[in-house]
C-alpha positions in Angstrom: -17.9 -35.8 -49.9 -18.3 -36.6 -53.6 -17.6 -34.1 -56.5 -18.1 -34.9 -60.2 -17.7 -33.0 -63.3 -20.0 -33.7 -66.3 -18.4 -31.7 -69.4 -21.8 -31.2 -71.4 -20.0 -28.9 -73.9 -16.7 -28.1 -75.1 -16.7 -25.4 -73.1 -19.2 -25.6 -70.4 -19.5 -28.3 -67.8 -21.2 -28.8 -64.4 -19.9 -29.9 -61.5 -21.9 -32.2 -58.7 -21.0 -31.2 -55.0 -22.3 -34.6 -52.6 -22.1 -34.1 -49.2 -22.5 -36.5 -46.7 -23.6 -36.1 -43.0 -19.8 -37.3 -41.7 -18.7 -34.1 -44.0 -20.0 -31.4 -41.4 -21.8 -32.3 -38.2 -18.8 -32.2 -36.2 -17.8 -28.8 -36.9 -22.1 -27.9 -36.7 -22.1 -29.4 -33.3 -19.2 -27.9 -32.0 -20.6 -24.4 -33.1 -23.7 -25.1 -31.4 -21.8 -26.0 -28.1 -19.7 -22.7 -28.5 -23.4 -21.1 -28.9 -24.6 -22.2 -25.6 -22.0 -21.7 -23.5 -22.3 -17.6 -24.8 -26.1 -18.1 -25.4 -28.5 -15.7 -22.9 -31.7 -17.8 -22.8 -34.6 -16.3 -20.8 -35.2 -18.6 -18.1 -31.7 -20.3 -17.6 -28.5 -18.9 -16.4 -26.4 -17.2 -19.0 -24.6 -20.1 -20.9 -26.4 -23.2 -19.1 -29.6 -23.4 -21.6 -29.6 -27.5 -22.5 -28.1 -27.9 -25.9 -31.2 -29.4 -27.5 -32.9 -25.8 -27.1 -29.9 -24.4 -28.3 -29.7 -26.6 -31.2 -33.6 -26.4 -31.8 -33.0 -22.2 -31.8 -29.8 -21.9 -33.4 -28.8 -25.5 -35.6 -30.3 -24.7 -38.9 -29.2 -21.6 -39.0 -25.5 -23.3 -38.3 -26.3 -26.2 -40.5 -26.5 -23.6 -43.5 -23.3 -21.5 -42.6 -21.6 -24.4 -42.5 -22.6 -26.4 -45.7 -21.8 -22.9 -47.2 -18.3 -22.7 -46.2 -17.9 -26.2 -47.1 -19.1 -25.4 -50.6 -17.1 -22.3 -51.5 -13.9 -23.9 -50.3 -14.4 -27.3 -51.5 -15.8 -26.1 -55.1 -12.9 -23.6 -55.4 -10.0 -26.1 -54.5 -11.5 -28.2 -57.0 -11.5 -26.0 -59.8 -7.9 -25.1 -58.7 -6.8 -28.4 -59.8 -8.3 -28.7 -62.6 -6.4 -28.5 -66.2 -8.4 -26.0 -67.9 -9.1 -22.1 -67.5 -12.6 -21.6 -65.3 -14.0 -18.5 -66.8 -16.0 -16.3 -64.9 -17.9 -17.4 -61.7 -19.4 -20.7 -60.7 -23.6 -20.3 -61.7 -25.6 -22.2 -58.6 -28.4 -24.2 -60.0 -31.2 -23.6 -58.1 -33.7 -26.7 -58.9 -32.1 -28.9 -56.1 -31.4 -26.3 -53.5 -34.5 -25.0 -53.1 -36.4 -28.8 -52.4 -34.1 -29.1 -49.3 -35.2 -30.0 -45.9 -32.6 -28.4 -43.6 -34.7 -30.0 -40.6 -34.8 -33.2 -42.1 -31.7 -34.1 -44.8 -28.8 -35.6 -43.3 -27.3 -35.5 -47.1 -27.3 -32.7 -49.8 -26.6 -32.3 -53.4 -25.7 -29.1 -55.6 -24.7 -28.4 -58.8 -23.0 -26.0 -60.1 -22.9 -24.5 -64.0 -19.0 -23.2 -65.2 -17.9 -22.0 -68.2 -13.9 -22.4 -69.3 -11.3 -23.2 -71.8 -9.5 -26.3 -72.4 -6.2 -24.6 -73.6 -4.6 -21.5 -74.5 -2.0 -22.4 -77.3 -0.1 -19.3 -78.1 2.3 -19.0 -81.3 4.2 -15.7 -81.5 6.4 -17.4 -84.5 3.3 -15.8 -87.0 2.9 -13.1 -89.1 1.0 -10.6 -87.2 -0.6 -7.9 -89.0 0.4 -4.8 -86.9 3.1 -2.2 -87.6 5.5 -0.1 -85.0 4.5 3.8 -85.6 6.4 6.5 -84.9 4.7 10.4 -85.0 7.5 12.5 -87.0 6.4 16.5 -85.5 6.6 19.1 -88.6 6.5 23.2 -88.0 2.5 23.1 -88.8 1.9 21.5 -85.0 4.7 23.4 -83.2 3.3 26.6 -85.2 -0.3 25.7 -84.0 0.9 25.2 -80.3 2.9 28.5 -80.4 -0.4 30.2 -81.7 -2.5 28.4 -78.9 0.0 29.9 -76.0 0.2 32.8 -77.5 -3.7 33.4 -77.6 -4.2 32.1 -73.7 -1.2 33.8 -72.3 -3.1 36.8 -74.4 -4.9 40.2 -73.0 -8.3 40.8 -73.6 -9.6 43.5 -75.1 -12.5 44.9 -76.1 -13.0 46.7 -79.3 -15.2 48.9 -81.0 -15.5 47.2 -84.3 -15.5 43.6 -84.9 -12.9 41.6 -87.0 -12.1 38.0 -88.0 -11.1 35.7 -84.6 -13.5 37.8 -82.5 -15.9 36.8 -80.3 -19.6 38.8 -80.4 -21.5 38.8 -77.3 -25.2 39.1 -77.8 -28.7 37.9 -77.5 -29.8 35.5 -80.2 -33.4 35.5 -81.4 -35.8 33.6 -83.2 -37.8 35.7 -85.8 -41.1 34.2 -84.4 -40.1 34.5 -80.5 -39.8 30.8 -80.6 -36.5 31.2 -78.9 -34.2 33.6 -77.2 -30.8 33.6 -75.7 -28.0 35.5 -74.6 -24.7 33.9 -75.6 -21.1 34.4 -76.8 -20.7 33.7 -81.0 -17.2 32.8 -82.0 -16.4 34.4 -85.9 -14.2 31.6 -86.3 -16.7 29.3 -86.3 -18.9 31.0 -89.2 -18.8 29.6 -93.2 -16.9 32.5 -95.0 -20.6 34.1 -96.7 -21.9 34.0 -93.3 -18.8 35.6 -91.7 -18.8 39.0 -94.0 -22.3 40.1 -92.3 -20.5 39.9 -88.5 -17.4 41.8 -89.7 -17.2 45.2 -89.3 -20.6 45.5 -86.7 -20.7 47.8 -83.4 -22.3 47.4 -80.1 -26.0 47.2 -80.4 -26.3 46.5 -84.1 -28.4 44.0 -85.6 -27.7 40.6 -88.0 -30.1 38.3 -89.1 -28.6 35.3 -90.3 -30.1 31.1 -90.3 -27.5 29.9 -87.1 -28.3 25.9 -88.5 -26.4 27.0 -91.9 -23.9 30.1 -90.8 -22.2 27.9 -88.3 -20.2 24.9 -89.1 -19.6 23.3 -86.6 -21.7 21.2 -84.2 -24.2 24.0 -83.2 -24.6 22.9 -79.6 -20.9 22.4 -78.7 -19.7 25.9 -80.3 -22.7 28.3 -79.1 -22.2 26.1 -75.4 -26.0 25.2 -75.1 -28.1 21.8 -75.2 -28.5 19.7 -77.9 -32.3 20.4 -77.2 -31.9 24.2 -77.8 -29.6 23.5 -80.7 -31.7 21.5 -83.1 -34.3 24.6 -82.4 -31.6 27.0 -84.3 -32.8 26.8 -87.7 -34.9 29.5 -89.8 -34.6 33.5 -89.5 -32.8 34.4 -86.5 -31.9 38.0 -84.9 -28.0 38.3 -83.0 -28.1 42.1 -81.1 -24.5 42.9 -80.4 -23.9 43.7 -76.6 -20.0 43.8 -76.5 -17.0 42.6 -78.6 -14.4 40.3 -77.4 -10.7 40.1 -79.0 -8.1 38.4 -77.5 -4.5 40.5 -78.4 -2.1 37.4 -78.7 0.9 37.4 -75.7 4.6 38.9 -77.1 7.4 36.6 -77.7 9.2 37.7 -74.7 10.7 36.5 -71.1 7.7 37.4 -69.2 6.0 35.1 -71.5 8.5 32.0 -71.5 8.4 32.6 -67.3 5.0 32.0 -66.9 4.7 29.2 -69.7 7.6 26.9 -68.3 8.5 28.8 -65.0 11.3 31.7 -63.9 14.9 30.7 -66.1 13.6 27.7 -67.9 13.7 29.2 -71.0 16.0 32.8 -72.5 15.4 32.7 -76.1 13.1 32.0 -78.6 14.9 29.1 -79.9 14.6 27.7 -76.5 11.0 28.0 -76.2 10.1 26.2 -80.0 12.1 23.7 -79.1 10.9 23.5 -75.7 7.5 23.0 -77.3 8.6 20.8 -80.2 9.6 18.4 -77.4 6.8 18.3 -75.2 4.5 17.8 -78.3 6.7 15.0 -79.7 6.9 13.2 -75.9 2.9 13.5 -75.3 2.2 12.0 -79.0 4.9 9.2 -78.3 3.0 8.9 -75.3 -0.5 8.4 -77.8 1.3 6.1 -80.3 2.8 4.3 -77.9 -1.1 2.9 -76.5 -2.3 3.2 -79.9 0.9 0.3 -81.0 0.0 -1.8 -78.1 -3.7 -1.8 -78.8 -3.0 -2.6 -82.6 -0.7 -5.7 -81.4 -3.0 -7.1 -78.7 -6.0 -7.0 -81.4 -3.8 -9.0 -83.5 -2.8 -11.5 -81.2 -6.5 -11.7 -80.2 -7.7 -12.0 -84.4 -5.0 -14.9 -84.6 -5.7 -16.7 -81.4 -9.8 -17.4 -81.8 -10.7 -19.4 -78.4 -13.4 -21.1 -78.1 -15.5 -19.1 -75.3 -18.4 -20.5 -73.8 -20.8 -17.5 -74.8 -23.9 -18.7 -73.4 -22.9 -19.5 -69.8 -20.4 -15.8 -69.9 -23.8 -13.9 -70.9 -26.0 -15.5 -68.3 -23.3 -14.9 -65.6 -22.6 -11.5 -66.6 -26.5 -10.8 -66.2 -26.3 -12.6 -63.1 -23.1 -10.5 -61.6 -24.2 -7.4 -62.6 -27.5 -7.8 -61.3 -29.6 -4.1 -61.7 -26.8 -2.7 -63.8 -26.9 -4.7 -67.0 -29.8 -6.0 -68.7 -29.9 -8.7 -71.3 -29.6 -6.8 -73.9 -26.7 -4.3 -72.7 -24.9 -7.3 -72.3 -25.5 -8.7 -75.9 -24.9 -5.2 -77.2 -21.4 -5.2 -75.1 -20.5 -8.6 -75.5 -17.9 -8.7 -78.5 -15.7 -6.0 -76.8 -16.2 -8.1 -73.5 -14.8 -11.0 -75.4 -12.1 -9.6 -76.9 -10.7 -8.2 -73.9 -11.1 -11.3 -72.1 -9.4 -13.3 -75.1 -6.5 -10.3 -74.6 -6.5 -11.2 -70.6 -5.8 -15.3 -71.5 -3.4 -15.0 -74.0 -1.5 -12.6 -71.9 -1.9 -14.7 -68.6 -0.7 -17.8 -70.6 2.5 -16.1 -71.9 3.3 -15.0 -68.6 2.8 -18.7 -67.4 4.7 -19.9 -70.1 7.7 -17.4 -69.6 7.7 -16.7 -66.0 6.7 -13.1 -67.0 6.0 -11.6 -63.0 4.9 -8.1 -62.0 7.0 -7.3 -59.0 5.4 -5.3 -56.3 8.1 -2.9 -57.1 7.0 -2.3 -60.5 3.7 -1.1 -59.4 4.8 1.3 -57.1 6.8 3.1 -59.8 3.8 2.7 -62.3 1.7 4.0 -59.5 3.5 6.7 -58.9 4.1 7.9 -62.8 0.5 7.7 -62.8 0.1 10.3 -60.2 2.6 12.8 -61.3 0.8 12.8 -64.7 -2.3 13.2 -62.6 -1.1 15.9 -61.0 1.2 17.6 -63.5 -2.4 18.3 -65.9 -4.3 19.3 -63.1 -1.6 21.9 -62.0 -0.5 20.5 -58.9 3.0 19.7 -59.7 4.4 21.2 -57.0 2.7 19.1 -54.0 3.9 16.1 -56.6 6.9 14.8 -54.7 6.9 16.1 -51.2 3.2 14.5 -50.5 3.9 11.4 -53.0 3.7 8.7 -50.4 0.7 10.0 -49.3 -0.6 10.0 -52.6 0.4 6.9 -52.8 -0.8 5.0 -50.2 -4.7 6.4 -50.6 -4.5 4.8 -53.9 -3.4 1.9 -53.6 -5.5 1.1 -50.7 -8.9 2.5 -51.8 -11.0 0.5 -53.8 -11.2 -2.3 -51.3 -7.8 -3.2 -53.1 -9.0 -3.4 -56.1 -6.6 -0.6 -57.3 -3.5 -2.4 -56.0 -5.0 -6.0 -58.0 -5.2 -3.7 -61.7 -2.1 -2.2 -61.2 -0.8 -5.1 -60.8 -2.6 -6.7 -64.1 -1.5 -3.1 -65.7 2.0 -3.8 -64.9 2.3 -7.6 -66.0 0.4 -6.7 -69.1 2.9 -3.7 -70.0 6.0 -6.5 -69.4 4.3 -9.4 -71.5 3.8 -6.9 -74.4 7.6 -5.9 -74.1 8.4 -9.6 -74.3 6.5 -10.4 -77.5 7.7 -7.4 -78.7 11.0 -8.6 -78.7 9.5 -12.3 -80.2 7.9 -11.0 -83.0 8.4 -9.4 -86.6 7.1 -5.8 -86.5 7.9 -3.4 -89.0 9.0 0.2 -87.8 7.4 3.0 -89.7 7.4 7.1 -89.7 4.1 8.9 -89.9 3.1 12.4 -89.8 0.8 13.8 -87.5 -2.2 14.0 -89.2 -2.1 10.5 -90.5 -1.3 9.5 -87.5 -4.7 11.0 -86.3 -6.6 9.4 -89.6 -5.4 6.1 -88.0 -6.8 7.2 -84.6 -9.8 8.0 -86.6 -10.5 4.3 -88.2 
């Protein structure tokens, strides 16, 4: 066997995959005599057909498993020791397999297309621009919190008289019977002129109003219809009051801190604010925290431009994803493809560099915090521990694996982070929440 790599490119090469008849007929002949002995031939005794006929049924077929296996596992050792980073899958080229002979060749030729990267320097002695935030919680967002259990541990009532906060249930009508419906209108939701007409209204009475410029927010999301329907809301419009919702907000008492945090959590009122004010501040450490990390990776990925062979990753990510991607999703996903596969090199390379390992211990604790967040938001906390290794197991065997492989990833990408972390200059500032969510925004 002969293999030869022609680097065409700086980053693109293809390799030449000569074998020679000495490379496989011994293993293709001693297939075919495993095939006869089990071979049931009409007109010979079950494993005594001559081998000729055997090989004449059965040795091309053999012939092409064979050359297969000695393809994959001689093109993938090779690349194995080879200096640089193979990106993405080996591409087949197709003009020389598809002239062969099986019958007649005694030697074959292939080539194969790669795309890779020489070397991944990586210099955490720069500047990088990225800062360490930390979300400072001020009475507005514990206030607004409060307010939100107050209004879903509330009773619901209904009214004879509409005020502001209500909810009107009714059928809404176009003026020219274009278009009827019967749905709930929050008041909430209306600009203050508009508001002033649904104040003060009874069962059955009547308001015409233009829904496209009384509401302001995003018609279809607040009246809970399709975007179709919505952008048919504009122009003189009927709402008939059927019923009036109000929702009386829940006391400031035991019963209530019971059934927000469970029986004896909680006595006082104190308790409870602060009780909030620290499950707000953990879940937007928990925000800040990813959105830190993401700002440092794209910084290391803005200082750290590889040279990525962006012809040969497009054609093989059309060719991998065969059905699913077209050409031009692919060119329209392609820079976020790129930077997360620059993020994935640099952080393999500092790993390599300083023997950064994800232990399989590590992923079992990762996997499991995943779960009990999982489970926690979904109001199952209580199965959470006693069925964990259940939990558990289903996950990190499903997926063909695959889930047990990214946690894995997860996990050595969460340590490499810590390390540079620790390497680097980043400057620690205090932000409130809402600038927080303007960075969120941008």
């Amino acid at each position: 066997m002969e293999i030869t790599l022609d680097k065409h490119a700086a980053n693109e090469a293809l390799v030449k995959i000569k074998i020679n008849e000495a490379d496989y007929q011994q293993k293709v002949d001693a297939k075919i005599k495993d095939y006869a002995k089990k071979s049931n031939i009409k007109g010979f005794r079950p494993g005594k057909a001559p081998f000729a006929m055997v090989k004449n049924l059965y040795g091309t077929s053999v012939l092409v498993e064979e050359i297969n296996n000695i393809l994959s596992k001689s093109l993938n050792d090779y690349l194995k020791e080879q200096d640089f980073e193979v990106l993405g899958d080996p591409i087949p080229q197709d003009a020389e397999s598809e002239n062969i002979d099986w019958k007649k060749q005694k030697e074959f030729e292939f080539d194969y297309k790669i795309g890779f990267v020489e070397k991944i320097d990586v210099n955490l002695e720069q500047k990088l621009n990225v800062k360490n935030y930390q979300v400072e919680l001020s009475d507005k967002e514990v206030n607004e919190a409060l307010d939100n259990i107050k209004k879903q541990y509330g009773k619901m009532t209904n009214p004879e008289v509409s005020e502001e906060n209500d909810f009107l249930y009714g059928d809404l009508k176009a003026a020219d019977g274009s278009y009827e419906e019967t749905l709930s209108l929050p008041l909430n939701e209306l600009d203050g002129r508009s508001l002033k007409k649904f104040l003060g209204v009874k069962k059955e009475d009547v308001i015409s109003f233009d829904p496209s410029k009384a509401i302001k927010g995003d018609l279809a999301e607040v009246l809970n219809i399709s975007k179709e329907d919505a952008e048919k809301l504009s122009g003189d419009f009927t709402f008939t009051v059927q019923n009036i919702n109000r929702t009386e907000e829940a006391e400031l008492n035991q019963e209530l801190f019971d059934k927000v945090f469970g029986p004896d959590q909680v006595s006082s009122e104190e308790e409870f604010l602060e009780k909030i004010k620290s499950i707000l501040t953990e879940n937007y450490q928990k925000e800040v925290k990813v959105f830190n990390e993401e700002q440092l990776k794209d910084s290391l990925v803005a200082n750290h431009e590889l040279d990525l062979p962006e012809a040969f990753l497009k054609d093989w990510l059309v060719r991998a994803n065969e059905g699913k991607f077209s050409k031009e999703d692919v060119e329209k996903e392609f820079p976020t493809y790129t930077k997360q596969l620059t993020w994935s090199l640099l952080s393999n390379q500092i790993a390599k560099e300083n023997e950064i390992k994800a232990e399989h211990e590590d992923v079992i604790e990762k996997t499991k915090e995943m779960i009990r967040e999982q489970l926690a938001s979904s109001g199952m906390g209580s199965q959470m521990e006693e069925n964990m290794d259940m939990f558990l197991q289903n996950y990190l065997q499903g997926n063909e694996g695959k889930n047990y492989m990214q946690m894995l990833t997860a996990v050595q990408n969460e340590k490499v982070l810590d390390f540079v972390k620790n390497k680097v200059d980043i400057k620690e500032e205090k932000i409130a929440v809402e600038k927080f969510k303007e960075l969120l925004e941008n």
